[in-house]
C-alpha positions as CSV (number, residue, x, y, z in Angstrom):
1,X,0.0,0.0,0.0
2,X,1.2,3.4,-0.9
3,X,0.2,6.3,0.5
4,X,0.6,9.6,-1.3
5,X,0.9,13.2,0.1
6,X,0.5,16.4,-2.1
7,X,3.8,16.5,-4.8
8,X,3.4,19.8,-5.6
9,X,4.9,21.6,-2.4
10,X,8.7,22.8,-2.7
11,X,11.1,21.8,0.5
12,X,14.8,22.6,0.2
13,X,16.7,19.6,1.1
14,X,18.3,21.7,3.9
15,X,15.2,22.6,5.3
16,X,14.6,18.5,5.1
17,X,17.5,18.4,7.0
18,X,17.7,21.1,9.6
19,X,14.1,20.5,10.9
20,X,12.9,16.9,10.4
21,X,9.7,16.1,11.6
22,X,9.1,19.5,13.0
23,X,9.5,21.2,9.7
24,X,5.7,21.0,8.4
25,X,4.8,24.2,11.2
26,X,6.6,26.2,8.5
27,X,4.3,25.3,5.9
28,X,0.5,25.5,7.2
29,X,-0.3,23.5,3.7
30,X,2.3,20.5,4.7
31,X,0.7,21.3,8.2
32,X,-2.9,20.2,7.1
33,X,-2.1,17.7,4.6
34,X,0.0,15.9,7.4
35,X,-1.9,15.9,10.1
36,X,-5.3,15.0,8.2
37,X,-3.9,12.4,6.3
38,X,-2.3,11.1,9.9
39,X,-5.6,11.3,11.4
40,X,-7.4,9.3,8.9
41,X,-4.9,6.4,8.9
42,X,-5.2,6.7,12.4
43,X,-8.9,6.5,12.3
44,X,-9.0,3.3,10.2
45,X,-6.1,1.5,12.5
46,X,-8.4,1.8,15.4
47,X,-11.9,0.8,13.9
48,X,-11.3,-2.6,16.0
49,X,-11.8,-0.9,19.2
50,X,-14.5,2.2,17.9
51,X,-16.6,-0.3,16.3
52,X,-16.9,-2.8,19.1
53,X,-18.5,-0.5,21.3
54,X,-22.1,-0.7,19.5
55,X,-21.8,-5.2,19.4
56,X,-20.8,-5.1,23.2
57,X,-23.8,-2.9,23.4
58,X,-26.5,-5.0,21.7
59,X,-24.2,-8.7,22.1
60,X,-24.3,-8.6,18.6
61,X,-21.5,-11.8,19.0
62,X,-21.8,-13.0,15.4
63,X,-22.0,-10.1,13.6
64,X,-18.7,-8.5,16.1
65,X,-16.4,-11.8,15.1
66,X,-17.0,-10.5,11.4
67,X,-16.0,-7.0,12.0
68,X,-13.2,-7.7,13.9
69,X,-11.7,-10.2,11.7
70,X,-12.2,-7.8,8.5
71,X,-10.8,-4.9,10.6
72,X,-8.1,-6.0,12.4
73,X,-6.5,-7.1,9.2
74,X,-7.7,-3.7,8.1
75,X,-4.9,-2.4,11.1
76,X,-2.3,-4.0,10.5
77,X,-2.6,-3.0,6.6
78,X,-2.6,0.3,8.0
79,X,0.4,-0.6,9.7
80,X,2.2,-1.2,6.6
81,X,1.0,1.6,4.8
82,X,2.5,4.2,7.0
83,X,4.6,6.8,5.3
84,X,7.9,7.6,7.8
85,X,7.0,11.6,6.9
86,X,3.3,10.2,8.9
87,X,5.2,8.4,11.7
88,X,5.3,10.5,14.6
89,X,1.6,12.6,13.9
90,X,-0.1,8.9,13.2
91,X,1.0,7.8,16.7
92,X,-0.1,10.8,18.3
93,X,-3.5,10.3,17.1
94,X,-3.3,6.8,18.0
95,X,-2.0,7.1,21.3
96,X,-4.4,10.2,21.9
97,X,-7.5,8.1,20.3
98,X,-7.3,5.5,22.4
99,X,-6.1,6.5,25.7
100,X,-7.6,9.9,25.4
101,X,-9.9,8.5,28.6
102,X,-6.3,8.5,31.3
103,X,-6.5,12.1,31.8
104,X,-10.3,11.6,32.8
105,X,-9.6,10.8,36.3
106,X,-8.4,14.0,37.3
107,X,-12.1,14.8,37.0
108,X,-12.4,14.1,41.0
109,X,-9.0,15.9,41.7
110,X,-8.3,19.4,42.8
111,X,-6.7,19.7,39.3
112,X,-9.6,19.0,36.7
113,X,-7.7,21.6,34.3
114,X,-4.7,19.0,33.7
115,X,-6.5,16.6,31.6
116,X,-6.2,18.1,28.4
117,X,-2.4,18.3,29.5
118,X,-2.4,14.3,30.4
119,X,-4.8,13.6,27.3
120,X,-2.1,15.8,25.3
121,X,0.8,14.2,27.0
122,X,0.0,10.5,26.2
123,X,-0.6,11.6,22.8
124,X,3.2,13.3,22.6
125,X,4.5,9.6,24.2
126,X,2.9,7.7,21.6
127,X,4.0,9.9,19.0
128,X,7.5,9.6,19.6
129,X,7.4,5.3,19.9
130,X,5.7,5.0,16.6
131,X,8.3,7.9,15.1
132,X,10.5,4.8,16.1
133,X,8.7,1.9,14.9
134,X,7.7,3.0,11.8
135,X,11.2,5.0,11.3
136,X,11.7,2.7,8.1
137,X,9.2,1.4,5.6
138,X,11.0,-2.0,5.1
139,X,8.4,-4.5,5.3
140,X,10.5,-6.5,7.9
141,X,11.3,-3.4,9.9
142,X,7.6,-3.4,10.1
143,X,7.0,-6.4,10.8
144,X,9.1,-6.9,13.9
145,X,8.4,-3.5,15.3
146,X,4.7,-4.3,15.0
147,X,5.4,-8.1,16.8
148,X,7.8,-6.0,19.7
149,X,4.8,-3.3,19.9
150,X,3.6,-5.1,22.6
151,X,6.7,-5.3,25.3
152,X,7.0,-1.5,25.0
153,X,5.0,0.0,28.4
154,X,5.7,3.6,28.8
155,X,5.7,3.6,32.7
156,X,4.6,0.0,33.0
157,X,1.4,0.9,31.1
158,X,1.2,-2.0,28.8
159,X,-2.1,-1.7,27.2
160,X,-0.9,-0.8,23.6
161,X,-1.2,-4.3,22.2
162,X,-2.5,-4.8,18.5
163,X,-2.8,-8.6,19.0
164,X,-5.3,-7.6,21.1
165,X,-7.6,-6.3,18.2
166,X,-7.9,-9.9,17.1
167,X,-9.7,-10.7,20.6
168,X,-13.1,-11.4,18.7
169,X,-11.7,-12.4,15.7
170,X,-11.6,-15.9,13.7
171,X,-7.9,-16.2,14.4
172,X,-6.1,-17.1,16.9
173,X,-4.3,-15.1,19.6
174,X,-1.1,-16.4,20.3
175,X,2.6,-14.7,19.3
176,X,2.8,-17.4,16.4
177,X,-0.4,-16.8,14.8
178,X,-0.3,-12.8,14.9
179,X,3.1,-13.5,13.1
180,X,1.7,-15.6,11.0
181,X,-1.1,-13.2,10.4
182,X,0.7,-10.0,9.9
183,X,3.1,-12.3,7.7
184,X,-0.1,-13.1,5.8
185,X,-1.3,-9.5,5.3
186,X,2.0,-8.5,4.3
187,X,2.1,-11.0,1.2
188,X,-1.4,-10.6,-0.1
189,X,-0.5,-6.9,0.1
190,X,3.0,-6.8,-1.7
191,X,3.1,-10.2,-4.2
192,X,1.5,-10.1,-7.2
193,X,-1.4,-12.7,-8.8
194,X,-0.3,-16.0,-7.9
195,X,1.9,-15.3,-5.2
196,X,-0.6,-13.8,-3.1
197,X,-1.7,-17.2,-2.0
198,X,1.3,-17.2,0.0
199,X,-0.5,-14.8,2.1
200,X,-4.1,-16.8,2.0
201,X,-1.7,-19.9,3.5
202,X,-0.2,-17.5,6.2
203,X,-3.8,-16.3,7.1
204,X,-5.1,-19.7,6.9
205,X,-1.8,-21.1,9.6
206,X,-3.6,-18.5,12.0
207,X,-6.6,-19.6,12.3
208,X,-8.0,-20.7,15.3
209,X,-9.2,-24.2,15.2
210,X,-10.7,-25.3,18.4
211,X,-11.9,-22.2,19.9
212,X,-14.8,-20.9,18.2
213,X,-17.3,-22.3,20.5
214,X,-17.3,-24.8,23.3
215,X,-19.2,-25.2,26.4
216,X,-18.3,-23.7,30.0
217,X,-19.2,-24.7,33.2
218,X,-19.4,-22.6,36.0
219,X,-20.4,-23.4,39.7
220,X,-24.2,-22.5,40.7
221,X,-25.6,-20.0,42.3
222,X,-23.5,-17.1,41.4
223,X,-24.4,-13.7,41.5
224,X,-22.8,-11.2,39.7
225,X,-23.5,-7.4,40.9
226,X,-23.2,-4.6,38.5
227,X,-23.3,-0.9,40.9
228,X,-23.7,2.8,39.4
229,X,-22.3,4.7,41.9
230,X,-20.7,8.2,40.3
231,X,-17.4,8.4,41.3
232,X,-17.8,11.8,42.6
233,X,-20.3,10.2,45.3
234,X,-18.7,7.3,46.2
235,X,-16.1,9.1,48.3
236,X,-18.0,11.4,50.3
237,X,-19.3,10.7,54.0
238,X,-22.5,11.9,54.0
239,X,-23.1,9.1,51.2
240,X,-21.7,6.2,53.4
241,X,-24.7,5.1,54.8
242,X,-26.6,4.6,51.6
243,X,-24.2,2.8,49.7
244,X,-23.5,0.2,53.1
245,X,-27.5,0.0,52.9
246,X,-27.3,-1.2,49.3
247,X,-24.8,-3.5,49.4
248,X,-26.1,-5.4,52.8
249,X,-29.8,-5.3,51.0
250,X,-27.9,-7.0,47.6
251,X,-26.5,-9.7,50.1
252,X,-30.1,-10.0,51.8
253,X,-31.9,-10.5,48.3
254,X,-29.2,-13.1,46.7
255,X,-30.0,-15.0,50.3
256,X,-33.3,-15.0,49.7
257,X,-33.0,-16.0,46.0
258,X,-30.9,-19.2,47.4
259,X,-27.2,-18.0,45.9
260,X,-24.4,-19.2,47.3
261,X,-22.4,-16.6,46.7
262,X,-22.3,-12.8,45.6
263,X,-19.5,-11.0,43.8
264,X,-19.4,-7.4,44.4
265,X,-17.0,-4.6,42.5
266,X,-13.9,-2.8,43.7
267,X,-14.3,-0.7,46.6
268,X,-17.8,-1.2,47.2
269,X,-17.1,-0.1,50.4
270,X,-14.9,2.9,50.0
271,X,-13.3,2.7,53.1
272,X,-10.8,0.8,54.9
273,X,-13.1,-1.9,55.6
274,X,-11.1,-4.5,58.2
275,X,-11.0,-1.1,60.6
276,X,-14.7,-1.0,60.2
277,X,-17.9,-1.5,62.4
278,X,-19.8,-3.4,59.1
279,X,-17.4,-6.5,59.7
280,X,-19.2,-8.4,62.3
281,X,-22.5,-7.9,60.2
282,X,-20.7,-9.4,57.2
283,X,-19.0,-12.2,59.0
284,X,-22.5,-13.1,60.5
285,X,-23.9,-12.7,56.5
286,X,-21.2,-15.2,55.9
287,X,-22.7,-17.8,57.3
288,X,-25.9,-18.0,54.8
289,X,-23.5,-16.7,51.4
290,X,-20.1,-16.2,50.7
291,X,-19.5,-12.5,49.8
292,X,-17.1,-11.7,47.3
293,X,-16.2,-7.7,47.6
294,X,-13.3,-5.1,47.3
295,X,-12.5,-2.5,50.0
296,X,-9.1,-1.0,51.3
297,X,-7.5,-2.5,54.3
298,X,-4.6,-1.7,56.7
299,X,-2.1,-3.4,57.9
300,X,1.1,-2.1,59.9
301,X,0.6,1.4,58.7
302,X,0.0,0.4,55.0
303,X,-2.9,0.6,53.1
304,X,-3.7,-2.0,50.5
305,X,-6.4,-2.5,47.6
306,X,-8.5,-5.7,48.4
307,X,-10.4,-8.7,47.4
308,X,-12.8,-10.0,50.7
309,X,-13.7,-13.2,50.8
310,X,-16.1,-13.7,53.8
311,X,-16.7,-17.7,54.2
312,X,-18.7,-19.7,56.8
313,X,-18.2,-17.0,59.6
314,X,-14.3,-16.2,58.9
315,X,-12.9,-13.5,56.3
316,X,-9.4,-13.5,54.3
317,X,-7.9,-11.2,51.7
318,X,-5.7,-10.7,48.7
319,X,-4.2,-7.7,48.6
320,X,-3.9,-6.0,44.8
321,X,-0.3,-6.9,43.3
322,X,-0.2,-5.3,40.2
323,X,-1.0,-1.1,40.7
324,X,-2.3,1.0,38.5
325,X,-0.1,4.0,36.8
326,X,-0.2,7.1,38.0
327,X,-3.9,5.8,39.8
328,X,-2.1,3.9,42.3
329,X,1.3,4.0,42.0
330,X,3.5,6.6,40.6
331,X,6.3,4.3,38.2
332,X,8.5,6.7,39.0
333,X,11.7,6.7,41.8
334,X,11.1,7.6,45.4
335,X,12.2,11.1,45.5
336,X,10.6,12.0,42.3
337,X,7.5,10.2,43.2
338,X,6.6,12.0,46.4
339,X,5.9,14.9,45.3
340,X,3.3,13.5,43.2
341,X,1.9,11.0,45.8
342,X,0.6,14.5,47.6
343,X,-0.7,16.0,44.1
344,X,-2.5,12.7,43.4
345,X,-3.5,10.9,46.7
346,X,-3.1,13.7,49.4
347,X,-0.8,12.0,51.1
348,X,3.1,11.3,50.3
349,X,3.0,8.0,49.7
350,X,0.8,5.6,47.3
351,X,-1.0,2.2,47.8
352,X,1.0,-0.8,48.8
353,X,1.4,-3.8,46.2
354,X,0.4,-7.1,47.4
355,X,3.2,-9.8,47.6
356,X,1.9,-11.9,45.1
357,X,-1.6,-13.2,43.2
358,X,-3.8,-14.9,45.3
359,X,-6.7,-18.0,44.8
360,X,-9.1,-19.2,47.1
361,X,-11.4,-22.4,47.2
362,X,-15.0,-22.6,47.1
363,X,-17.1,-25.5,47.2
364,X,-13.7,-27.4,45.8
365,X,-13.6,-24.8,42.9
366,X,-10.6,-22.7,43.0
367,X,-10.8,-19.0,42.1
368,X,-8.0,-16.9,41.0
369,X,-8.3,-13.0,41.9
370,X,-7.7,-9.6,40.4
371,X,-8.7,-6.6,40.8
372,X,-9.6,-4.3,37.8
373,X,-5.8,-3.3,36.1
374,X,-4.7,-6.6,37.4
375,X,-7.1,-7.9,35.0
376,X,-5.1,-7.3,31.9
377,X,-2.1,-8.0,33.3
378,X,-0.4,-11.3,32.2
379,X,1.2,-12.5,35.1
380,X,-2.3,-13.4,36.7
381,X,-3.0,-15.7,33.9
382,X,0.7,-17.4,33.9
383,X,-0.5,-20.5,35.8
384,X,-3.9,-20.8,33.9
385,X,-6.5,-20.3,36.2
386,X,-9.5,-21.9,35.1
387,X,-11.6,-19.1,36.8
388,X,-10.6,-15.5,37.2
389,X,-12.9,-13.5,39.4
390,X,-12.2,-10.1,38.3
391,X,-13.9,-6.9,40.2
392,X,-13.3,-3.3,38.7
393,X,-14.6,0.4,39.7
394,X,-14.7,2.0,36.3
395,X,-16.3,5.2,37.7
396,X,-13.0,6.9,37.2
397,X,-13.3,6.7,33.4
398,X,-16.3,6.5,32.2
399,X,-17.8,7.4,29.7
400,X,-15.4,6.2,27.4
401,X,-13.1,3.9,26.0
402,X,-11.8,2.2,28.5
403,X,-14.1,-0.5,29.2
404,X,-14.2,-1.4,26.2
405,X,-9.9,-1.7,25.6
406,X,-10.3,-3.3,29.1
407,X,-12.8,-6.0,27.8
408,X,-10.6,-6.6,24.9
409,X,-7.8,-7.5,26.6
410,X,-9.2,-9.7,29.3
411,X,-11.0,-11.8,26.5
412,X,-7.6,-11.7,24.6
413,X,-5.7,-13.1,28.0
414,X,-8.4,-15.8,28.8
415,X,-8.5,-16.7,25.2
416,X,-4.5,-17.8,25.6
417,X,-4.3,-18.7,29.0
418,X,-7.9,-20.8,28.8
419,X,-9.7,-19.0,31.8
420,X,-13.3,-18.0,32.4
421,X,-13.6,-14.8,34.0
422,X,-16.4,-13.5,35.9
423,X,-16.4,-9.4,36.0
424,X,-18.3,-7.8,38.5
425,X,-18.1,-3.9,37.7
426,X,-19.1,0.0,38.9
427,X,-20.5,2.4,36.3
428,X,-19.9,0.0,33.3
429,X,-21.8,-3.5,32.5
430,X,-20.7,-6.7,33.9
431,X,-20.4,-9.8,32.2
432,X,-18.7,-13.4,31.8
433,X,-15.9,-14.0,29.4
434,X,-15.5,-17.6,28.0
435,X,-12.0,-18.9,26.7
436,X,-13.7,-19.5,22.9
437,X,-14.3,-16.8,20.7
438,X,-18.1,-17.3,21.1
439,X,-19.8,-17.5,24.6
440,X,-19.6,-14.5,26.0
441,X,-22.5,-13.5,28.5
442,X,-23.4,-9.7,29.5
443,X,-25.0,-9.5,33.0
């Protein structure tokens, strides 16, 4: 694919020279041309993600397996396509069109008037990696910068993964078959007649097999809550009381309803919850159900982002291991950090991680857990769980993106690592995701 700019604008080859990238803010026409032509590449390279939101939406599950297939091949056609002149202003658009949503939290801050800054930020990072990846139009240098796209986290944030688009897709998602897919693309793109079978064969390598559809089994008597609490309410005092009364009356209906157990989202309670006067109630609640819930706890001093499991009378709890960028942890050095721990949390210091992932038992069904970013990270998949239960507060970003890149990634991680995972959620639907391209379930 060959993309053409306008030929009939006059650069001095020491202009070339003296101001690279940057020299197009001394041409307005470049200017335009540029950045619109960036814009629309980057546009078309992230229709996977855009276009999903309307099939999650209505569980279209059919009709999203054939978008994504046709547009994920779509992106990494893109991928090819991309002149070096486009490079840096097609990441930027890129980076800014899908994580637009990280400056977002700073709506409950005292500084709402950085998020165009973050939004803008993110954008610049981007920018400057796909300068880099896409620095020369060899079709190997673009294929192994687009199979290394994936290791490169920018402050351990290391949701940038294109394999990722293929979540929904026909093919498989393993390193193997998105080489073998971008291999594919690649050769129906650049051979000629015959040759382009080559391409067809690649394609054909990466499909996946077994995993369309097959059955899951999950234990009885689960239920799933989905809460709409703004995040702008959650935290305040006066609210407290209201949000305790509608978690114990959730607990009080599933009893009723003969549910032996009730999964709750992250910081349901949003407070340090083992400190707290509610945990006699919910240890005697125990007894009937087994509540699954998140809240913060202390220990020693430290405070911790938590799973509670409360079981037959008795509570334990797994501590979050894996923090959040910039929303939990600042991925920066102690002195440099602290001065943003008071901008960010009010206090100089930041959550403490958890030692390492955690499981429990139910019933003789083991449970893996994880709590919202933990959910897309790979390490909680390593030792193939065969259930993940996953609870998230999404209040900080929505509306927006985010649940859906989120969703994406977690079906692309139980897809490879075979786990079903159940995700209870705030301010954003909750639902079950199987290990097979079909089988989904919205809750």
């Amino acid at each position: 694919m060959n993309i053409h700019l306008h030929k009939n604008i006059n650069i001095t080859i020491k202009d070339q020279k003296k101001y690279g990238i940057f020299r197009i803010w001394l041409y307005p026409k470049i200017w335009s041309i540029y950045l619109i032509s960036a814009l629309i590449l980057a546009m078309i390279f992230l229709l996977p993600i855009y276009g999903n939101v309307w099939f999650f939406y209505k569980n279209y599950q059919n009709a999203l397996i054939i978008f994504d297939t046709i547009f994920a091949l779509l992106s990494v056609w893109i991928w090819f396509g991309v002149p070096k002149k486009l490079a840096f202003w097609f990441g930027f658009f890129v980076g800014l069109g899908l994580f637009y949503w990280v400056g977002l939290s700073f709506r409950f801050s005292p500084f709402p008037f950085l998020i165009p800054l973050i939004m803008f930020f993110v954008a610049l990072i981007y920018g400057f990696i796909f300068y880099f990846l896409l620095f020369f139009t060899s079709s190997f240098y673009r294929i192994l910068t687009l199979m290394l796209m994936s290791y490169i986290h920018p402050f351990g944030f290391d949701w940038l993964k294109v394999d990722a688009f293929f979540s929904y897709s026909i093919f498989s998602v393993d390193k193997l078959s998105f080489f073998c897919i971008i291999t594919g693309v690649w050769a129906f793109v650049y051979f000629k007649r015959f040759y382009k079978i080559l391409g067809i064969c690649f394609l054909f390598l990466a499909l996946d097999w077994g995993g369309i559809k097959g059955k899951i089994t999950l234990p009885s008597g689960i239920e799933v809550i989905t809460t709409n609490i703004n995040q702008n309410l959650k935290w305040q005092s006066e609210n407290l009381n209201n949000i305790i009364w509608l978690n114990i009356d959730s607990i009080n209906k599933a009893i009723l309803s003969g549910k032996k157990m009730i999964i709750f989202p992250e910081t349901t309670f949003p407070f340090i919850l083992n400190k707290s006067f509610l945990m006699p109630e919910l240890l005697t609640l125990s007894k009937k159900i087994t509540i699954i819930t998140g809240a913060l706890r202390e220990e020693e001093g430290q405070i911790y982002n938590s799973t509670y499991i409360f079981q037959n009378g008795h509570f334990t709890y797994i501590d979050k291991v894996v923090l959040a960028p910039f929303g939990e942890k600042i991925p920066l050095p102690d002195f440099l950090a602290k001065p943003f721990y008071k901008i960010f949390f009010g206090e100089e210091y930041s959550l403490s991680e958890g030692k390492k992932p955690g499981n429990f038992t139910i019933d003789n069904d083991v449970f893996r857990s994880a709590i919202c970013y933990e959910g897309t990270s790979e390490i909680m998949y390593q030792d193939k769980p065969k259930y993940l239960i996953l609870i998230s507060n999404n209040g900080w970003f929505t509306p927006s993106i985010e649940p859906i890149v989120q969703r994406m990634l977690i079906k692309y991680y139980a897809r490879i690592y075979d786990t079903i995972v159940i995700h209870s959620i705030n301010q954003s639907p909750s639902y079950i995701i199987s290990p097979f391209i079909l089988g989904d379930e919205n809750l």
